[in-house]
C-alpha positions as CSV (number, residue, x, y, z in Angstrom):
1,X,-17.4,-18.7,-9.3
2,X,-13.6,-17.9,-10.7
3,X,-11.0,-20.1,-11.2
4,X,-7.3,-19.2,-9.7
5,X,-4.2,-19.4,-11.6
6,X,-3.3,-22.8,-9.6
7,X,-6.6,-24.2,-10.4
8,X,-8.6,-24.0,-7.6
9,X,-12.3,-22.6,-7.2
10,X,-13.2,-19.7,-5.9
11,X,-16.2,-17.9,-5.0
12,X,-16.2,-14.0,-4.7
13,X,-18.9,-12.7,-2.2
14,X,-19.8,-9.3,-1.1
15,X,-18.7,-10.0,2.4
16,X,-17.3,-12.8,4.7
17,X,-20.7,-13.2,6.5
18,X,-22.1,-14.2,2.9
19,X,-19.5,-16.6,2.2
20,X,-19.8,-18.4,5.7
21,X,-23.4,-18.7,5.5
22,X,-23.1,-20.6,2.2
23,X,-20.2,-23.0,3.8
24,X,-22.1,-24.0,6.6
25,X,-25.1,-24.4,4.3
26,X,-23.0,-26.7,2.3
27,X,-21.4,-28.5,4.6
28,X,-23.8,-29.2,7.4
29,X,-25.8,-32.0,5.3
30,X,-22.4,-33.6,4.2
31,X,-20.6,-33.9,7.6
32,X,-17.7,-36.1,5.9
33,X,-16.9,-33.8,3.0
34,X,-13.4,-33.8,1.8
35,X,-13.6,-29.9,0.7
36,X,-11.6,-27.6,2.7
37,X,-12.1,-24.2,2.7
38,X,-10.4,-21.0,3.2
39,X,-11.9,-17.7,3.9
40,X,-9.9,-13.9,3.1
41,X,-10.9,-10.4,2.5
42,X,-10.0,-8.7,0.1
43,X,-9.8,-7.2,-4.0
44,X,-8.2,-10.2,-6.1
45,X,-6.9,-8.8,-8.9
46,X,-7.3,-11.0,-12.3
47,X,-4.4,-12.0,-14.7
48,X,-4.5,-12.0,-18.5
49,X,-6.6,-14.7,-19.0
50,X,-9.2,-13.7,-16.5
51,X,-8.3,-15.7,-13.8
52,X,-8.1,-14.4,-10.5
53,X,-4.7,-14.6,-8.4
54,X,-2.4,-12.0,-6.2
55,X,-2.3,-12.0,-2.4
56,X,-5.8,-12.0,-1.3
57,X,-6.1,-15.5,-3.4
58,X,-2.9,-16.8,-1.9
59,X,-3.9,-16.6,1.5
60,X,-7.3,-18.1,0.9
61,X,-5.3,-20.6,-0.6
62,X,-3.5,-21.1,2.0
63,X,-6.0,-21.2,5.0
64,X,-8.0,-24.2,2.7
65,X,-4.5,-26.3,2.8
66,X,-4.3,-25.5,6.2
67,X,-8.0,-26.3,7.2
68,X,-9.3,-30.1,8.2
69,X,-11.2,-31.8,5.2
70,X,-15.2,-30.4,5.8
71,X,-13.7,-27.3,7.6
72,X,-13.3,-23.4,6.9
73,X,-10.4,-21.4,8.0
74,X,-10.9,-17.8,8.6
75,X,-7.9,-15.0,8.9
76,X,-7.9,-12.5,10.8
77,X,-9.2,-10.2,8.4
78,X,-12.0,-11.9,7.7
79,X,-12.6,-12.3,11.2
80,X,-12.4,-8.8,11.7
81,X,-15.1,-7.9,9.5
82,X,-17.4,-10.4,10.6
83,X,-17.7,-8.7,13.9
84,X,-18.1,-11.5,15.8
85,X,-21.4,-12.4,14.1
86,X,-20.4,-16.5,13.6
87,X,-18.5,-18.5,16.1
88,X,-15.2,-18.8,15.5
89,X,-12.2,-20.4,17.7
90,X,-8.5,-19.9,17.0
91,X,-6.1,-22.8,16.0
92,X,-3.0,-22.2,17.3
93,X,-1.6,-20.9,14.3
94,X,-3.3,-17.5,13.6
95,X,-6.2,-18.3,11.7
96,X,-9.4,-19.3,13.4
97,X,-12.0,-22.0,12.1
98,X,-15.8,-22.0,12.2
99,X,-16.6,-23.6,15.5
100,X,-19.1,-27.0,15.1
């Protein structure tokens, strides 16, 4: 687990099918979580003081603002790599969410 330059938390897996087996681990018991969260690929580079920021962390950022509290948002990249292997619907605004 990282922490951005804005604050948030991050977590770094080795790839997206990883990190959306841990979210719907987390949230299934706690249907009325208030966490939203946002799902990239990519190499976040760190700053000075370790933290990790650049592109790759500003869309993930961006797809958790974006997502309904208890939800994940996925972009396309992410979706790309996982093949297909979770269910996913789009949104309407070109990301796509886990589907319940």
């Amino acid at each position: 687990m990282a922490r951005a330059a804005d604050g948030r938390f991050l977590v770094l897996y080795d790839t997206p099918a990883a990190a959306v087996h841990d979210v719907a681990g987390y949230l299934r018991p706690r249907a009325m979580t208030m966490v939203r969260f946002g799902l990239h690929a990519g190499e976040p580079p760190r700053d000075g003081g370790g933290r990790l920021t650049g592109p790759t962390v500003s869309a993930a950022s961006r797809l958790a603002d974006l997502a309904a509290p208890g939800r994940l948002r996925v972009s396309a990249a992410a979706a790309e790599l996982l093949g297909g292997a979770v269910p996913l619907e789009e949104t309407g605004d070109g990301s796509l969410q886990l589907r319940k």
